[in-house]
RONUKOL-871414 format. One record per residue (C-alpha): residue number from 0; residue in three letters; x, z, y. Coordinates in steps of 0.25 Angstrom, whole numbers, plus 5000, padded with zeros to 4 digits. Layout:
<sites>
+-----+-----+------+------+------+
!   k !   r !    x !    z !    y !
+-----+-----+------+------+------+
! NUM ! ALA !    X !    Z !    Y !
...
+-----+-----+------+------+------+
</sites>
This chain:
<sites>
+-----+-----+------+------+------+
!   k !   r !    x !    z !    y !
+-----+-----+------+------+------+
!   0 ! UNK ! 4984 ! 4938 ! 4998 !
!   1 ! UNK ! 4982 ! 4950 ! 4990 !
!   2 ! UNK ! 4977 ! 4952 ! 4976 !
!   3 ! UNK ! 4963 ! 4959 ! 4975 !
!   4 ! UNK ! 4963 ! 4965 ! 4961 !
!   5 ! UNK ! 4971 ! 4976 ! 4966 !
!   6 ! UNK ! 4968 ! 4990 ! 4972 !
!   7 ! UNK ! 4972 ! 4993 ! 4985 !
!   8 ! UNK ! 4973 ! 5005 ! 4994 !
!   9 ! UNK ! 4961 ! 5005 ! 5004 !
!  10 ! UNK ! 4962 ! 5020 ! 5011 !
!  11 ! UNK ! 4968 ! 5033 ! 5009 !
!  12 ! UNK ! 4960 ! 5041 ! 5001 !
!  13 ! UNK ! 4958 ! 5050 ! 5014 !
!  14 ! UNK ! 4953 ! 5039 ! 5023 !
!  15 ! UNK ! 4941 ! 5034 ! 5014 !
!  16 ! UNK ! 4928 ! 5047 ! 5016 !
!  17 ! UNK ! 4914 ! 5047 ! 5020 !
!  18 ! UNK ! 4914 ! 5038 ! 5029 !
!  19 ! UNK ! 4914 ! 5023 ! 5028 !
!  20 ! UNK ! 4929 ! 5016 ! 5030 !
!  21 ! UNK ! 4929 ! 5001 ! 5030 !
!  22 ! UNK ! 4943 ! 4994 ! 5027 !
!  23 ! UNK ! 4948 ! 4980 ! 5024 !
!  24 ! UNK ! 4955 ! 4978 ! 5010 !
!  25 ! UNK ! 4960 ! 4964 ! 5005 !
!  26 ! UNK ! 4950 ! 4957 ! 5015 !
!  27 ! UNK ! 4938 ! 4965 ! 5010 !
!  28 ! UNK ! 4931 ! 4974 ! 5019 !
!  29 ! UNK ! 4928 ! 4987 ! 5011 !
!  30 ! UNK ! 4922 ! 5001 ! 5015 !
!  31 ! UNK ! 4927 ! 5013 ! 5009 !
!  32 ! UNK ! 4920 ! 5027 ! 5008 !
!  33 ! UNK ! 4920 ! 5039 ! 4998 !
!  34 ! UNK ! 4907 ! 5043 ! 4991 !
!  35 ! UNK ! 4900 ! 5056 ! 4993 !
!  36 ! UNK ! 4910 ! 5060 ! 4981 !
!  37 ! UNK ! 4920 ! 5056 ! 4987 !
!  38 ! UNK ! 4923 ! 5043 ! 4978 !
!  39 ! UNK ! 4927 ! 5031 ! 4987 !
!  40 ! UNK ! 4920 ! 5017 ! 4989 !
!  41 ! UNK ! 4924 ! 5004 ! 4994 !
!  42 ! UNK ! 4914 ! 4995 ! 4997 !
!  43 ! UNK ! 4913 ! 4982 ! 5005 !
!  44 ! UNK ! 4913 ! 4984 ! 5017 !
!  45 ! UNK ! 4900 ! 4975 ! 5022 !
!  46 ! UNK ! 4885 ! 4975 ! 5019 !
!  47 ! UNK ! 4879 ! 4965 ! 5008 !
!  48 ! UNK ! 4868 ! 4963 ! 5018 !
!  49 ! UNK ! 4877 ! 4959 ! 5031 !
!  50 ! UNK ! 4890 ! 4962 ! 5027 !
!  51 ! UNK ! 4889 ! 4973 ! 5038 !
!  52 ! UNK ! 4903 ! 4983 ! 5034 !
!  53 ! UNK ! 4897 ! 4994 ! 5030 !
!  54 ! UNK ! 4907 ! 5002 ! 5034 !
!  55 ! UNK ! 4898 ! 5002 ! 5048 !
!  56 ! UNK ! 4888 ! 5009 ! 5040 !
!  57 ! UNK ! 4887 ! 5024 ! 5034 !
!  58 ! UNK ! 4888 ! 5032 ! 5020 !
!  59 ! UNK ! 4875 ! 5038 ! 5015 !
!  60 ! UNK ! 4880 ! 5045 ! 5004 !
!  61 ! UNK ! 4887 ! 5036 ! 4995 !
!  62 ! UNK ! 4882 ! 5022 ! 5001 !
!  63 ! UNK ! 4887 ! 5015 ! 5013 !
!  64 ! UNK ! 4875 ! 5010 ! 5022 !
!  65 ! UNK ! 4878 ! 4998 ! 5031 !
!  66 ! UNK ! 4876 ! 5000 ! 5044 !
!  67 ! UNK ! 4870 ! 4988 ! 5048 !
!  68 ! UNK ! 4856 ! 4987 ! 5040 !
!  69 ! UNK ! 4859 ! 4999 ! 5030 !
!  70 ! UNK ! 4861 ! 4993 ! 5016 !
!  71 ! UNK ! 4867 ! 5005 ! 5007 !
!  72 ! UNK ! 4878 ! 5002 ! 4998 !
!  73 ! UNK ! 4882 ! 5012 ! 4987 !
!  74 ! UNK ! 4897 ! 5015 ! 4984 !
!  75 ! UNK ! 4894 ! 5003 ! 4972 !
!  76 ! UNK ! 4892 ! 4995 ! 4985 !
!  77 ! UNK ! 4876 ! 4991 ! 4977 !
!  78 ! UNK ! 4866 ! 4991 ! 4990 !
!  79 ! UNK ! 4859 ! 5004 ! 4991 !
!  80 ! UNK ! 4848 ! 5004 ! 4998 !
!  81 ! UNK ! 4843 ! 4989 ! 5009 !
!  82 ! UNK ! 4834 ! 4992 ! 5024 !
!  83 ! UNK ! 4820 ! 4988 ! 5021 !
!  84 ! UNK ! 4821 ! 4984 ! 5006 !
!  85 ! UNK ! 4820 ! 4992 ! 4992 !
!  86 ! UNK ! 4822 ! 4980 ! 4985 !
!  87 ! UNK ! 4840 ! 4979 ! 4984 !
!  88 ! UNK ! 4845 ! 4964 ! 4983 !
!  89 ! UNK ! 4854 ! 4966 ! 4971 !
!  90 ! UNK ! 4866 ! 4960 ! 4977 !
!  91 ! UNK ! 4865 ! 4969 ! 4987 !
!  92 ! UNK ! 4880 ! 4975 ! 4986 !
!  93 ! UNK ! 4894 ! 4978 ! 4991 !
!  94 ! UNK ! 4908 ! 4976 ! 4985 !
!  95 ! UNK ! 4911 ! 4989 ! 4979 !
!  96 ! UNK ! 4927 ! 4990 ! 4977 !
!  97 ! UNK ! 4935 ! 4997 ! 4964 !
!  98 ! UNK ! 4942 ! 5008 ! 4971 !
!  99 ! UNK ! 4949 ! 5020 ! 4967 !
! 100 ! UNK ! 4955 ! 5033 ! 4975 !
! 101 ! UNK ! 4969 ! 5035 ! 4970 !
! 102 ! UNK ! 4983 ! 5040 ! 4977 !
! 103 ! UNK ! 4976 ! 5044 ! 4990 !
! 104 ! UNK ! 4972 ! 5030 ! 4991 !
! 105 ! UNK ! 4959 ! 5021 ! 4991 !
! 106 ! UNK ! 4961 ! 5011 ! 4980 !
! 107 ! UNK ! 4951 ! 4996 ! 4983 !
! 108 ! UNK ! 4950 ! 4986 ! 4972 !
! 109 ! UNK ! 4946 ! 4972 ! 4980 !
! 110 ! UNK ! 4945 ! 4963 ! 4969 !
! 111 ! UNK ! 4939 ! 4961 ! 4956 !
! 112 ! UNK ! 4933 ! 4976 ! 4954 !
! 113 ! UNK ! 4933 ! 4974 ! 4938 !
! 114 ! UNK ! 4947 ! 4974 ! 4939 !
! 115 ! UNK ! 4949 ! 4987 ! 4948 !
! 116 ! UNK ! 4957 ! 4996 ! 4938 !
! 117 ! UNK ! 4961 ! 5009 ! 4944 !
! 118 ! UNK ! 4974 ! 5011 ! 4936 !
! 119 ! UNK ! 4978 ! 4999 ! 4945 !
! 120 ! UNK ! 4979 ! 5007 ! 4957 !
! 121 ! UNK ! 4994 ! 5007 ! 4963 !
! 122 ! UNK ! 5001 ! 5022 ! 4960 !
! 123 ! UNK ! 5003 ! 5029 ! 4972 !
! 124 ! UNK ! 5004 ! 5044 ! 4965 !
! 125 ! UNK ! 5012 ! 5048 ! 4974 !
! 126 ! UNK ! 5002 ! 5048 ! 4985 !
! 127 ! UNK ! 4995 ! 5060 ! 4978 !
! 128 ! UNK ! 5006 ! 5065 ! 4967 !
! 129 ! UNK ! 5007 ! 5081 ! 4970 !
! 130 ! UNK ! 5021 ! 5077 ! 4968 !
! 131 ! UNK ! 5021 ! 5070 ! 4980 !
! 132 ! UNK ! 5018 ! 5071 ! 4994 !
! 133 ! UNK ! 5016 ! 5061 ! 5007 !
! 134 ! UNK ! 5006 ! 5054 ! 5015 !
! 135 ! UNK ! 5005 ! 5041 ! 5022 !
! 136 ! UNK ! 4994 ! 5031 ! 5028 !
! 137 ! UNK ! 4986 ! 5018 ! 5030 !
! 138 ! UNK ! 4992 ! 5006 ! 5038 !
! 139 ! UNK ! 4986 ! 4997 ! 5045 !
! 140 ! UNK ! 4994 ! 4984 ! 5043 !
! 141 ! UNK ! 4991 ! 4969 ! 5051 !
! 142 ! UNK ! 5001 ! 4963 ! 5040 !
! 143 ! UNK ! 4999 ! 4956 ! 5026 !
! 144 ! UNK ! 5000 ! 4968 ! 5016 !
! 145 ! UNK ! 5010 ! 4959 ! 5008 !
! 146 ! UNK ! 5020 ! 4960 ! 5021 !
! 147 ! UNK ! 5018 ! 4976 ! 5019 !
! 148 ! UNK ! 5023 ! 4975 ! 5005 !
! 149 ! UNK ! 5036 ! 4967 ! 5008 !
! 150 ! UNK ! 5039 ! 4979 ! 5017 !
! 151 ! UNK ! 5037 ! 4989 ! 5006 !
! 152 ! UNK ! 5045 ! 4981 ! 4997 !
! 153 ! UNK ! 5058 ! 4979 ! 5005 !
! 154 ! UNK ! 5061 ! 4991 ! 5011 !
! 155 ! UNK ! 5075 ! 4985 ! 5017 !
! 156 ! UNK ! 5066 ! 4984 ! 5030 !
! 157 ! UNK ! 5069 ! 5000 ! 5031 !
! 158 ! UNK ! 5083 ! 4995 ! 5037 !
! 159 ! UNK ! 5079 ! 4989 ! 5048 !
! 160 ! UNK ! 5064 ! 4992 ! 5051 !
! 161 ! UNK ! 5063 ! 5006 ! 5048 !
! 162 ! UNK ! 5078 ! 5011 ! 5053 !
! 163 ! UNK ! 5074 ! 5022 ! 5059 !
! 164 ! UNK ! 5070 ! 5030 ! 5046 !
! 165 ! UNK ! 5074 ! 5022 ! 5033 !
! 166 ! UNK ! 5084 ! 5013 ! 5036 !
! 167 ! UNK ! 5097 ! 5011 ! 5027 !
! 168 ! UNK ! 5107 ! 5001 ! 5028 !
! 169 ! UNK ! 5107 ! 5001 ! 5013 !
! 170 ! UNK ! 5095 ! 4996 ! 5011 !
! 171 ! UNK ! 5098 ! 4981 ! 5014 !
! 172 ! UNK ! 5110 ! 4983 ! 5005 !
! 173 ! UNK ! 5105 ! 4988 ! 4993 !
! 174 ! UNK ! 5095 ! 4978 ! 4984 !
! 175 ! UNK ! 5084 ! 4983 ! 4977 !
! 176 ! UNK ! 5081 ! 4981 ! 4962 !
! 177 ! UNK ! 5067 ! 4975 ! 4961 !
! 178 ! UNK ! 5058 ! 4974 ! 4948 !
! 179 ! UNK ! 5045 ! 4968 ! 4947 !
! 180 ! UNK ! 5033 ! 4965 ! 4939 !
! 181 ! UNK ! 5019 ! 4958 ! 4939 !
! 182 ! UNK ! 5015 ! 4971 ! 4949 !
! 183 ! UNK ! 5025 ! 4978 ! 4953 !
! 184 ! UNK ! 5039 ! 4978 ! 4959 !
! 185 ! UNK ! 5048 ! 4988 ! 4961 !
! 186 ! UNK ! 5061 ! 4988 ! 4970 !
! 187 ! UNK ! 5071 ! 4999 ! 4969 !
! 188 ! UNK ! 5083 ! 5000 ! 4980 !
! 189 ! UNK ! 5093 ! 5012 ! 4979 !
! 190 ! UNK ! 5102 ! 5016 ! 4991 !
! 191 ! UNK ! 5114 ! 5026 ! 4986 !
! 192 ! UNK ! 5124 ! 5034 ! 4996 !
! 193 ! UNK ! 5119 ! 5031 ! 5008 !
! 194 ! UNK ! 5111 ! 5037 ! 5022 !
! 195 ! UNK ! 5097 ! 5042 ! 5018 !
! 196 ! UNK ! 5089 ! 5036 ! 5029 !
! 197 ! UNK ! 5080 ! 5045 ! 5039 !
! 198 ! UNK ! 5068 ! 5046 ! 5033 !
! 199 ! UNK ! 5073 ! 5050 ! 5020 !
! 200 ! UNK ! 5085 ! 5059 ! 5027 !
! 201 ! UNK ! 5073 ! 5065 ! 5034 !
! 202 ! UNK ! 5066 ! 5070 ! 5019 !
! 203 ! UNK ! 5079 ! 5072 ! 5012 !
! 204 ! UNK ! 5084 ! 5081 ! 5023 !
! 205 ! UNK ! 5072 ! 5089 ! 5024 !
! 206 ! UNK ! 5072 ! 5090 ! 5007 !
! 207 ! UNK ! 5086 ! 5092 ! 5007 !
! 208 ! UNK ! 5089 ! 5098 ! 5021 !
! 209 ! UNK ! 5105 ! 5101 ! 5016 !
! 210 ! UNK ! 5105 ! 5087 ! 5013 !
! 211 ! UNK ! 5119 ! 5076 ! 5018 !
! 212 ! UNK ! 5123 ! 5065 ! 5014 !
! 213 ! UNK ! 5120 ! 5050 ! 5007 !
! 214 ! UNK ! 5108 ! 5048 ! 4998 !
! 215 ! UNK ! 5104 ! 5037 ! 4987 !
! 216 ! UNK ! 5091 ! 5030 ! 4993 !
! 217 ! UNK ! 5080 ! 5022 ! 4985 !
! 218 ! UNK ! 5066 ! 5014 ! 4986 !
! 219 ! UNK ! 5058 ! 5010 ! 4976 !
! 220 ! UNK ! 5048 ! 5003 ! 4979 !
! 221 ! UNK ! 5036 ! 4998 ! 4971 !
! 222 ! UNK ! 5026 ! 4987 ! 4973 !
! 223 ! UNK ! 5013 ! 4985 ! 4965 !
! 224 ! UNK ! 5004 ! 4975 ! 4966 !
! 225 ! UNK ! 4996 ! 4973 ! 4976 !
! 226 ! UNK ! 5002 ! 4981 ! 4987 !
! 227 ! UNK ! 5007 ! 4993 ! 4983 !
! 228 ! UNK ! 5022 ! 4999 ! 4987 !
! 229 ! UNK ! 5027 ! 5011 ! 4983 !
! 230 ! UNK ! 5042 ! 5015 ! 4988 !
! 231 ! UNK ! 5049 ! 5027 ! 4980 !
! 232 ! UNK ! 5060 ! 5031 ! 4991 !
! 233 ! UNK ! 5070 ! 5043 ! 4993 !
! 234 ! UNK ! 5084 ! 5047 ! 4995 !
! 235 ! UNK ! 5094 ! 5058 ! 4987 !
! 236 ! UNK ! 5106 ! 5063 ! 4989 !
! 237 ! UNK ! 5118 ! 5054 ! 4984 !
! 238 ! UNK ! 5121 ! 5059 ! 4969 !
! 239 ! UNK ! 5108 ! 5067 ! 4967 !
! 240 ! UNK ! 5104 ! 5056 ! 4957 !
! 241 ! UNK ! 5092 ! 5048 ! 4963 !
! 242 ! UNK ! 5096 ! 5036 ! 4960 !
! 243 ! UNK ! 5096 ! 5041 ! 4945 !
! 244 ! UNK ! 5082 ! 5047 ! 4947 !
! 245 ! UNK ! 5084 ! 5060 ! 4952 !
! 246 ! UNK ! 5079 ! 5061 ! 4967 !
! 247 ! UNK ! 5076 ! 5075 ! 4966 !
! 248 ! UNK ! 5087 ! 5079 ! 4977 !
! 249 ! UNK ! 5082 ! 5067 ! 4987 !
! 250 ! UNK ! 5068 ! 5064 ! 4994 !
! 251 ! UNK ! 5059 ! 5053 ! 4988 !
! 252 ! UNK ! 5047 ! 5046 ! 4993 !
! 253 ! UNK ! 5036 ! 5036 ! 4989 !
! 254 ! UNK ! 5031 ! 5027 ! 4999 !
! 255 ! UNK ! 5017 ! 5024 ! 4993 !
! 256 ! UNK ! 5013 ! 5010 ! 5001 !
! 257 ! UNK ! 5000 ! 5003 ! 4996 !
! 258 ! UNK ! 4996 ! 4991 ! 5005 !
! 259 ! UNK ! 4980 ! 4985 ! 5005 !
! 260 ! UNK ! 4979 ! 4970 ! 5011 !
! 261 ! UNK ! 4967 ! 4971 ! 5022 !
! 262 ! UNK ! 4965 ! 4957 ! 5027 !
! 263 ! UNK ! 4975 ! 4946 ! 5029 !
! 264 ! UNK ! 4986 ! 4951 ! 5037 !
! 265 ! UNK ! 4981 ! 4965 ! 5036 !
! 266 ! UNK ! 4982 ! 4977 ! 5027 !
! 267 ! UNK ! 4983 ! 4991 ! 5024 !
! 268 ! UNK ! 4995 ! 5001 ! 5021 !
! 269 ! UNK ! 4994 ! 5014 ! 5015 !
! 270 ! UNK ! 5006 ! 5022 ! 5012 !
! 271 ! UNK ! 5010 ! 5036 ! 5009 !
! 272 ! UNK ! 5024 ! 5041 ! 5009 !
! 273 ! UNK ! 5026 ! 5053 ! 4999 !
! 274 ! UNK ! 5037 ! 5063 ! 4993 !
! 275 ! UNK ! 5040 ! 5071 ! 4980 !
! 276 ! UNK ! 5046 ! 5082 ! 4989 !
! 277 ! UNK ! 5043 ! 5093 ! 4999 !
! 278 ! UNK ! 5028 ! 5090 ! 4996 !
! 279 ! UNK ! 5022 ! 5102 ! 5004 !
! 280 ! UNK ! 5029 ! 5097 ! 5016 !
! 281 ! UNK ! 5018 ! 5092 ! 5025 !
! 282 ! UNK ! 5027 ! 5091 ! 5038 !
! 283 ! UNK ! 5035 ! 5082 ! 5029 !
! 284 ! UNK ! 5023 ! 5075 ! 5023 !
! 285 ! UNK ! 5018 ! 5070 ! 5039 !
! 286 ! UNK ! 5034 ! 5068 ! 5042 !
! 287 ! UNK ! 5036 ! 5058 ! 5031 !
! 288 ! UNK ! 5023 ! 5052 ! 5036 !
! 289 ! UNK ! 5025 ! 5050 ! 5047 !
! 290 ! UNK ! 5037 ! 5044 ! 5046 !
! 291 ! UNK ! 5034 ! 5034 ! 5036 !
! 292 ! UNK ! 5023 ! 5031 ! 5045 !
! 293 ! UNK ! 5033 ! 5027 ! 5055 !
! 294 ! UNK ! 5041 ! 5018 ! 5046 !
! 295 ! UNK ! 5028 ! 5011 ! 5041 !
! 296 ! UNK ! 5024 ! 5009 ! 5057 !
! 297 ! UNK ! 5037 ! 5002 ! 5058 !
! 298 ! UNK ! 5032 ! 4992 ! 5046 !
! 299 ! UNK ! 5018 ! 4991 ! 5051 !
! 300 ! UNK ! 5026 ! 4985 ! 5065 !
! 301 ! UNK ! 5035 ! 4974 ! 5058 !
! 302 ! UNK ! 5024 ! 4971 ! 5046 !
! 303 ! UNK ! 5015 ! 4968 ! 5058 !
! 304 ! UNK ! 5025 ! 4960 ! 5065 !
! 305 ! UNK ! 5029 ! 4951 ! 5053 !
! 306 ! UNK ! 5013 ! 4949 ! 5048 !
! 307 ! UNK ! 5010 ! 4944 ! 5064 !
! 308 ! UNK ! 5024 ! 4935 ! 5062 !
! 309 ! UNK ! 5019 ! 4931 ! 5048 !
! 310 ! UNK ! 5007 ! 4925 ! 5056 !
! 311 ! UNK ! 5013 ! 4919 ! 5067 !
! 312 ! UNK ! 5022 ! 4911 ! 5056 !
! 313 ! UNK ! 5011 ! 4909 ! 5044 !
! 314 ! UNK ! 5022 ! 4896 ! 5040 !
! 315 ! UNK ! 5033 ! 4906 ! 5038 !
! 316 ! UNK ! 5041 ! 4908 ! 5026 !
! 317 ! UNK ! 5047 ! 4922 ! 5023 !
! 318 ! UNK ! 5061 ! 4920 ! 5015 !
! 319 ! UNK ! 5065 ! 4933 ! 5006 !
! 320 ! UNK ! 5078 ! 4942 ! 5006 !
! 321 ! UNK ! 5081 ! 4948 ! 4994 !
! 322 ! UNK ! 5074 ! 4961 ! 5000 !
! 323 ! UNK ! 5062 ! 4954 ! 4998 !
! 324 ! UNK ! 5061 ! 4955 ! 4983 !
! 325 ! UNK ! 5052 ! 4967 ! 4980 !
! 326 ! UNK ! 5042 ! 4962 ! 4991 !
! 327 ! UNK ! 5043 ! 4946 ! 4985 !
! 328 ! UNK ! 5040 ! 4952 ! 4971 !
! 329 ! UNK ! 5027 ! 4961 ! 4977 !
! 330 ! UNK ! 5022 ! 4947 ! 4984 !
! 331 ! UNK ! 5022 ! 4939 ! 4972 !
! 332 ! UNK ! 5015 ! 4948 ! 4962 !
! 333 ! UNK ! 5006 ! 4950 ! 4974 !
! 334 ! UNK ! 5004 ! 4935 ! 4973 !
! 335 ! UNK ! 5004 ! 4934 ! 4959 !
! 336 ! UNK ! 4990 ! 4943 ! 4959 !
! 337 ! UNK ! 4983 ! 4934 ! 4969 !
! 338 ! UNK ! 4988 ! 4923 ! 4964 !
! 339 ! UNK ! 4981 ! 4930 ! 4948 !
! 340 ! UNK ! 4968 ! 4934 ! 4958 !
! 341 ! UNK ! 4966 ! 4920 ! 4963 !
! 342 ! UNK ! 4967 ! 4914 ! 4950 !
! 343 ! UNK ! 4982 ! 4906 ! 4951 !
! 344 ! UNK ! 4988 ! 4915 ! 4940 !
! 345 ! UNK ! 5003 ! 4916 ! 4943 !
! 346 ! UNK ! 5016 ! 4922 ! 4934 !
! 347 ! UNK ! 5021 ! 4933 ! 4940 !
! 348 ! UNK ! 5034 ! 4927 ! 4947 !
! 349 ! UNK ! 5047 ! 4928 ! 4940 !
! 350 ! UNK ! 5060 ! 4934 ! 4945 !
! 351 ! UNK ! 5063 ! 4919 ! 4946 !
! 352 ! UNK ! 5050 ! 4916 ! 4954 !
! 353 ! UNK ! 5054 ! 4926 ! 4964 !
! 354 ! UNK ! 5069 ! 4925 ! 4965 !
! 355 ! UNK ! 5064 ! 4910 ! 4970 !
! 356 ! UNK ! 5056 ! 4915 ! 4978 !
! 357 ! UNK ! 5065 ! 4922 ! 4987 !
! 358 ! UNK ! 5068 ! 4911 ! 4995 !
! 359 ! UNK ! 5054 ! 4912 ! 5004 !
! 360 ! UNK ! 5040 ! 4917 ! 5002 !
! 361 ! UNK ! 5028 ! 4915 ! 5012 !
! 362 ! UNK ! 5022 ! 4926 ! 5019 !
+-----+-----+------+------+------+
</sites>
């Protein structure tokens, strides 16, 4: 279901401290903690001895002591100390993860630990770039993480789901150009002369308060393999030359979004939502917030409502739209790794193998 030679975003870098936080990541129960220097551990999260989670135990120091009969494991997750013995059976051990604190984010490698570069980690700068601002959070979801990115990858929903605050009639109307390779695709859609909707009214009004008339609109949206979605969006005046690279007299986001399969049917959804203006705006900062946070609430309502149809229909098969491109490219390089993992080396599919493709694809 997912590849495991991949890193994956576990917490915040604010939620993990001196305190023990269990979490499930691609099926494996891990514990998370930061060591009296402040680095951060992942360990697995159940005793050698009686697979007890140690997350029930304590920190003493460095090492995490279960809480059932005492064993202490160091941050290598080696057995410490044993009740009632000097004597340390040498398998006496936990699963210690390859993980790296980058972009406000807790990075976990699952899979084959000699493979864990940290160059590999997905590029979310922006979520600490002092040229940027912005803020988000961790979600919850009862859905496969794979359903998450099809969201992400065909914003044409905003019309209909998300009227309230990003709808256009313009963006079922316009189609996006969409390139891809064996780990990435990007889809771009421009939008020119027409309404900004609200939420991006809302931030070009306040940056531009003087500001009347039509603006040129545009996503671009980036997938990398596993899970992670990053969507460059904004609005400028008509005539101010966006659409020529120039965005300086409009308002322009990045919506970071970097999803991390839990179980089956379950997973987790961090995002942030930052900007490259008024950056010593907090009242903005929590606004923005909060309003993304609405919008998201919105897709965390129909992803579950599909995931829960998804089960009670496991014979269906989904047919595509044309809108669903960018998401169909993101499955089958998704597929393409595990299929690598598992041993069935596969070609990364041709334009030809997806173009036939598009007549229907299983959940």
């Amino acid at each position: 279901m997912y590849p495991l030679n991949a890193w994956y975003a576990v917490a915040w870098d604010t939620e993990v401290g001196r305190a023990l936080l269990p979490r499930t990541i691609c099926e494996r129960p891990v514990v998370l903690y930061r060591t009296t220097e402040g680095a951060p551990v992942a360990l697995t999260d159940a005793c050698w001895h009686r697979l007890t989670p140690l997350s029930l135990g304590r920190l003493d120091g460095d090492d995490v002591v279960c809480g059932y009969h005492g064993l202490v494991f160091g941050p290598t997750g080696r057995c410490q100390r044993m009740p009632a013995q000097e004597t340390l059976n040498p398998s006496a051990a936990v699963t210690a993860y390859p993980i790296v604190e980058r972009h406000r984010f807790i990075w976990i490698w699952p899979g084959d630990s000699d493979k864990a570069d940290p160059s590999l980690v997905p590029d979310l700068h922006w979520n600490d770039d002092p040229d940027w601002t912005g803020d988000g959070e961790r979600i919850e979801l009862d859905c496969d993480y794979r359903l998450v990115i099809d969201n992400l990858m065909d914003l044409t929903h905003e019309q209909f789901l998300h009227s309230d605050s990003l709808a256009n009639d313009e963006l079922s109307h316009s189609e996006p150009d969409v390139e891809h390779d064996a780990d990435s695709v990007v889809q771009t859609r421009w939008m020119h002369g027409i309404e900004a909707p609200p939420f991006l009214d809302m931030q070009l009004r306040r940056k531009s308060p003087e500001f009347r008339g039509l603006v040129d609109r545009w996503q671009i949206i980036r997938f990398k393999a596993p899970s992670t979605v990053t969507i460059d969006v904004g609005v400028a005046p008509v005539g101010t030359g966006a659409p020529e690279g120039d965005r300086n007299a409009g308002v322009n986001g990045q919506v970071l979004n970097t999803i991390t399969p839990a179980a089956a049917g379950k997973c987790h959804y961090f995002w942030a939502f930052t900007r490259n203006y008024h950056l010593g705006d907090q009242g903005l900062t929590s606004l923005l917030r909060q309003s993304v946070s609405r919008v998201f609430a919105q897709d965390t309502d129909m992803l579950h409502a599909q995931q829960r149809a998804i089960m009670a229909n496991p014979d269906h098969e989904f047919y595509n739209l044309n809108i669903d491109a960018g998401g169909m490219w993101a499955r089958r390089i998704i597929d393409a790794k595990v299929s690598a993992e598992l041993g069935r080396e596969r070609t990364h599919p041709t334009a030809l193998a997806v173009a036939a493709a598009t007549t229907r694809r299983s959940a």
